[in-house]
C-alpha positions in Angstrom: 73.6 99.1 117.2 72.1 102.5 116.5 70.4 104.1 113.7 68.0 106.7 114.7 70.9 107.9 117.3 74.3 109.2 115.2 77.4 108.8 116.2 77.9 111.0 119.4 74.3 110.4 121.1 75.0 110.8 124.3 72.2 108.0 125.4 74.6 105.4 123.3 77.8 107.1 124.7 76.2 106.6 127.7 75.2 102.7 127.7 78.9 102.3 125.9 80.4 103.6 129.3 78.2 101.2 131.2 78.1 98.3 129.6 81.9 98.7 129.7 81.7 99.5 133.5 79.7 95.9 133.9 82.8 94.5 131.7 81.5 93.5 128.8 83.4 94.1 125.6 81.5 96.7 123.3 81.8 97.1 119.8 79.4 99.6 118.8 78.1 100.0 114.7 75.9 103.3 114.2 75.6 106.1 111.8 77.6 109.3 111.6 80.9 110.9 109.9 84.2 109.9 111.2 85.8 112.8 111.6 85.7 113.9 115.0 87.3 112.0 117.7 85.0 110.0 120.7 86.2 109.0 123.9 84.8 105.4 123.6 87.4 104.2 126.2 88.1 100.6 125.1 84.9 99.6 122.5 85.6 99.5 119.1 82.9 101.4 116.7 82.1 100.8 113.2 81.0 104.0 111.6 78.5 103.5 108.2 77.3 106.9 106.3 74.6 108.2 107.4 71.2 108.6 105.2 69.1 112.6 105.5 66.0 110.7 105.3 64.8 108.1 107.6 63.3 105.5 105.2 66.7 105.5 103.8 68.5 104.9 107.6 65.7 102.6 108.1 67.1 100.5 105.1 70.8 100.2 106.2 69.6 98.0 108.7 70.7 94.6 107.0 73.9 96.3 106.2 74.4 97.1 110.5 72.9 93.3 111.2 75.8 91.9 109.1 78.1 93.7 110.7 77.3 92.9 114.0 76.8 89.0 113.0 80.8 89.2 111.5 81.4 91.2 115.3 80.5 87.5 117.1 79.1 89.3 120.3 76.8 87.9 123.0 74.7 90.4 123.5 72.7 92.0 120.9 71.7 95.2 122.6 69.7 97.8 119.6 67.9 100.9 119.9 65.7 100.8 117.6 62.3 98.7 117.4 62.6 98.3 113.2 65.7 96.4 114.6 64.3 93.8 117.0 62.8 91.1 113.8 66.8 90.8 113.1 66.9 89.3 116.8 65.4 86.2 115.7 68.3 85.7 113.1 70.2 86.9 115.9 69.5 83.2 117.4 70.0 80.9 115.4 73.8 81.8 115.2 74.2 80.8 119.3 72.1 79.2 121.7 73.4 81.7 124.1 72.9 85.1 122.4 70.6 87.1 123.9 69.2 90.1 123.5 68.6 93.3 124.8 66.1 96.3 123.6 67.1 99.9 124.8 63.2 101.9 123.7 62.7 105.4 123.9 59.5 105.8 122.9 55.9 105.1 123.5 55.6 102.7 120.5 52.0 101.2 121.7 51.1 105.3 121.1 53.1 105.7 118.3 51.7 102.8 116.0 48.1 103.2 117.3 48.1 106.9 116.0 49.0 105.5 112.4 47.3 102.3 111.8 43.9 103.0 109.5 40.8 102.2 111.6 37.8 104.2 113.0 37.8 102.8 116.0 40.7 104.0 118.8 39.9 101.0 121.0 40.7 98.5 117.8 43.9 100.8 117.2 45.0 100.4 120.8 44.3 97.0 120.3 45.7 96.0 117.5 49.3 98.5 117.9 49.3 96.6 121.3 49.1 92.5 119.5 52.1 94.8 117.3 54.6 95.8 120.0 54.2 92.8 121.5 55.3 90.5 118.8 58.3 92.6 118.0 60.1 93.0 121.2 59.0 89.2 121.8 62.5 88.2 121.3 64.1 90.7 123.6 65.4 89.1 127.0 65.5 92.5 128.2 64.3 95.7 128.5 65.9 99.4 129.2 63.0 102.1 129.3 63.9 106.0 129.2 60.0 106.2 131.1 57.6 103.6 132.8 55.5 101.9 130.4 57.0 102.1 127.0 57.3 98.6 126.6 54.2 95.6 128.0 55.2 92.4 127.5 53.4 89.6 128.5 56.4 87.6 130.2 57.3 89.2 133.9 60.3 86.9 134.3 62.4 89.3 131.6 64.5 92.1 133.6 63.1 95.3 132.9 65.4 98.8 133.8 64.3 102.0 134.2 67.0 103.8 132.8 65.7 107.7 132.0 67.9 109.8 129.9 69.6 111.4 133.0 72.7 113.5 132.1 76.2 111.8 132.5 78.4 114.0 135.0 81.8 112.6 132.7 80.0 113.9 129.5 79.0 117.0 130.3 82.1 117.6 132.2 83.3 119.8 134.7 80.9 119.6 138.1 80.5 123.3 138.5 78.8 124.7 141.5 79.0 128.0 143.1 79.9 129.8 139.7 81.3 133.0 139.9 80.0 133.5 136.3 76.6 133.1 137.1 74.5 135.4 136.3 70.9 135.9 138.1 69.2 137.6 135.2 70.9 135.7 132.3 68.4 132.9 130.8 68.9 130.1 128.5 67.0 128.1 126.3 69.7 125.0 125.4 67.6 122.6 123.6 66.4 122.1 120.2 65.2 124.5 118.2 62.0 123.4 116.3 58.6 125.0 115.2 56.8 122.3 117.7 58.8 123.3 120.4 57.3 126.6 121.5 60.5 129.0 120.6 57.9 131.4 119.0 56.2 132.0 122.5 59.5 133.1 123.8 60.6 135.2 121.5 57.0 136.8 121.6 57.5 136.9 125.4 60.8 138.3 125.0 59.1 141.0 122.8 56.8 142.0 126.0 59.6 142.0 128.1 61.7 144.4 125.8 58.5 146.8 126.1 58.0 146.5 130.1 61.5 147.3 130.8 62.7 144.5 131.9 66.3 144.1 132.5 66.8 140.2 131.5 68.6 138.1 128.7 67.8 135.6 126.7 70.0 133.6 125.3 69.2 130.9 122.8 71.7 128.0 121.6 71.6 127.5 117.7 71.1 124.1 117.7 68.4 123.5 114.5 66.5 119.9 114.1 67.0 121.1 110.6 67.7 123.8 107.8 64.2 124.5 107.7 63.9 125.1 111.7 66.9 126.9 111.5 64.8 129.4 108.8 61.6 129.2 110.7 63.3 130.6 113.8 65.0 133.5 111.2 61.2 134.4 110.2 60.2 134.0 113.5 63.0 136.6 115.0 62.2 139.0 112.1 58.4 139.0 112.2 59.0 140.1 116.2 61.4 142.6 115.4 64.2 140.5 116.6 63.6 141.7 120.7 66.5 143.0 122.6 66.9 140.0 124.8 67.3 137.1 123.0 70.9 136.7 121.8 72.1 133.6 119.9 74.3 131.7 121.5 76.6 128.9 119.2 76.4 125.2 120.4 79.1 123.5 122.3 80.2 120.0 122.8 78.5 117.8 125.1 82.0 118.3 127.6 81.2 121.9 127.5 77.6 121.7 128.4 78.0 121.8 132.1 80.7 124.7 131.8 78.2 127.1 129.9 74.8 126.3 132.0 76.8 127.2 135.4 76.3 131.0 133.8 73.3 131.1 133.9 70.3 131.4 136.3 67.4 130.2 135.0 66.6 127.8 132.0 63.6 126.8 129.5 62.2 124.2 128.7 59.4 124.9 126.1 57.7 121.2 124.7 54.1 121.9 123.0 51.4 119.4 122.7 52.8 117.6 120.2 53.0 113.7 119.7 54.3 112.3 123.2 55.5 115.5 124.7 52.7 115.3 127.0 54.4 112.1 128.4 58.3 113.3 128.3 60.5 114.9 130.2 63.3 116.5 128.5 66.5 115.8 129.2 67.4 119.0 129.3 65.4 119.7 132.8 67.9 117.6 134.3 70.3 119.2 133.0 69.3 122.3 134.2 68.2 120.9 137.4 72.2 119.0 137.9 73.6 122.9 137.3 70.8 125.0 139.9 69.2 126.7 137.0 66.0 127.9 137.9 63.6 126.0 135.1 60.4 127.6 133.4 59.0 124.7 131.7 55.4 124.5 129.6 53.2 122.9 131.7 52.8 119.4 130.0 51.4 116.7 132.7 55.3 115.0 132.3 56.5 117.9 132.6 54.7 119.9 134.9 54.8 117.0 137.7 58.6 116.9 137.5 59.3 120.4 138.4 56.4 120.3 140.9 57.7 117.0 143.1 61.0 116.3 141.9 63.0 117.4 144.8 66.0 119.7 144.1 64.4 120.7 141.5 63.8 124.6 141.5 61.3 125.9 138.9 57.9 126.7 137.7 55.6 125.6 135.0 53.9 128.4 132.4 50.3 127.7 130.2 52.0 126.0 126.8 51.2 128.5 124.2 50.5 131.6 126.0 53.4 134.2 125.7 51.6 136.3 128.3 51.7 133.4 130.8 55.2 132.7 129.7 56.4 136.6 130.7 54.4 136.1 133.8 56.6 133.3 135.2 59.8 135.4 133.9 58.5 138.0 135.9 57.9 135.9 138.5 61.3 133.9 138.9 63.4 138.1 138.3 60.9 139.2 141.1 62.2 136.9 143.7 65.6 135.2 142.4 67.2 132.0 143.9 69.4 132.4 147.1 73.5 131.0 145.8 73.2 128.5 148.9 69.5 127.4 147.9 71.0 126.9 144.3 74.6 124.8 145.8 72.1 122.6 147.9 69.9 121.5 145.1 72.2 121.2 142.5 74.2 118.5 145.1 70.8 116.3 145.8 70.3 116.2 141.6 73.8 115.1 141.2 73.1 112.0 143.2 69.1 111.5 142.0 69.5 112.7 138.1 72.7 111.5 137.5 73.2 108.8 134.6 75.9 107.8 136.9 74.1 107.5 140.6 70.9 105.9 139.4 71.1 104.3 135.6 74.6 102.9 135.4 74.1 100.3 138.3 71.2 98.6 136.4 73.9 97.3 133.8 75.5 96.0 136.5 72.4 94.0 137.9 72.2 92.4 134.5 76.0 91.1 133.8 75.4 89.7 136.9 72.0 88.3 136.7 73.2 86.9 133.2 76.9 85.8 133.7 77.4 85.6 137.4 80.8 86.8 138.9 82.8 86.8 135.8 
């Protein structure tokens, strides 16, 4: 069950194909339009309309719950924590339901940041006494990071399952590209005002007035018809620089397709809510394909390109155009060798892969829970 995650997410597409993989039986009830077709091999889906603003998704809860009570699963597995007081209803209908919490964020953080007290250390405290009572009824946890969830009970499985890209879903494995072009740059992510796009466009700017010979290219994917105005302003107060050229979005099966053309991706998180904590799923994107990554340097962030290995890239001072040219510069100055790109892009596959590393922990549990079925 999904509400905060429409129909297509790739993290639900994902557990869908694993849980299925660990053969259980999936029916799957989010949010979303049906008009496009899924590849949801054998689960069944249930598709409700989805709200534009979140109090209203927030309140088609009940109407999800019921539907998954009529479903008569097992496993109650949600991904959202507004869902997890339902799990106690959840229990009464079967001695022998369980169920399992999928949390992708910091909630401890995210609560603490909102509840009305002076003191922090009485936030913490009491957003802590919060989290815990909610996911109380879980009987397991999948984390996209290390700590999101403390629970008091160390006999409950815990998995760390970070939003790794699925080889399957982003489709063809494509190394050695004959497309691929050194000097071609992407950013593929999100565009949003909190997500540094004006820094490149500025830096792009600076670049346009150097000389430099370099593209930009910059998918239109908008958090929202405001974004997606912001970034117009943004483009026009710049002069709209030379190098950036707007690129339309693909499907998720294309993904892998279009990064093999390029050489070198961004990644450009600000220090905003708990970016300073994250890292994006589109670095291992980049990092599965050989792109060369320029990310903001964000402790998350910065650490990963620094130790992960495989990973080629370099990190830039968040909010500092000139800084942001300088590692532009720096990557066009001295390039990444074909072979060099080939090598690392074939350790990611078996370290970043949704498939090599996440998928197995579904496994674990089926058997943990039901033995050799």
């Amino acid at each position: 069950m999904a509400t905060v995650h429409p129909r297509g997410d790739q993290r639900v597409l994902k557990t869908i194909r694993s849980l299925e993989a660990a053969r259980f039986a999936v029916t799957v009830i989010w949010l979303g339009e049906q008009d496009a077709t899924l590849d949801l091999g054998a689960a069944r889906e249930e598709v409700l309309p989805n709200p534009n603003r979140t109090l209203a998704r927030v309140a088609t809860t009940p109407r999800l719950f019921w539907r998954a009570l009529r479903a008569r699963g097992d496993v109650f597995y949600c991904h959202d924590f507004y869902m997890l007081p339902f799990a106690y209803i959840w229990r009464r209908f079967g001695r022998r339901r369980r169920v399992v919490f999928d949390s992708h964020e910091f909630y401890e953080d995210l609560y603490a940041s909102k509840i009305p007290l002076r003191s922090p250390r009485l936030r913490a405290k009491v957003a802590r006494w919060l989290v815990e009572r909610t996911v109380a009824p879980a009987d397991a946890f999948f984390l996209v990071a290390d700590g999101m969830i403390t629970d008091s009970r160390p006999e409950k499985p815990v998995y760390l399952t970070p939003n790794f890209p699925s080889r399957s879903l982003l489709g063809k494995e494509t190394q050695g590209s004959s497309e691929r072009e050194v000097r071609r740059m992407i950013h593929s992510g999100t565009i949003s005002s909190s997500y540094g796009l004006e820094d490149l466009v500025m830096a792009a700017r600076l670049a346009e007035d150097k000389g430099l010979d370099v593209e930009i290219h910059v998918v239109e994917r908008y958090l929202n018809s405001a974004d997606e105005q912001w970034f117009k302003d943004v483009l026009h107060k710049h002069g709209h620089p030379a190098p950036i050229r707007l690129v339309a979005p693909v499907k998720a099966s294309e993904m892998g397709r279009l990064l093999a053309r390029y050489g070198a991706g961004f990644s450009l998180i600000r220090h905003v809510g708990q970016n300073p904590r994250a890292v994006p799923t589109k670095l291992y994107e980049y990092a599965l394909y050989g792109l060369h990554i320029i990310g903001s340097d964000l402790p998350a962030q910065a650490e990963f390109l620094r130790t992960q290995p495989g990973v080629l890239g370099r990190s830039y001072a968040a909010g500092d155009s000139s800084s942001l040219l300088a590692a532009i510069e720096d990557y066009l100055d001295h390039g990444v060798d074909n072979d060099v790109r080939d090598r690392a892009s074939a350790l990611t596959f078996n370290t970043l892969s949704w498939e090599a590393t996440c998928e197995p922990s579904f496994r674990e549990l089926a058997e943990l829970w039901y033995g050799d079925r």
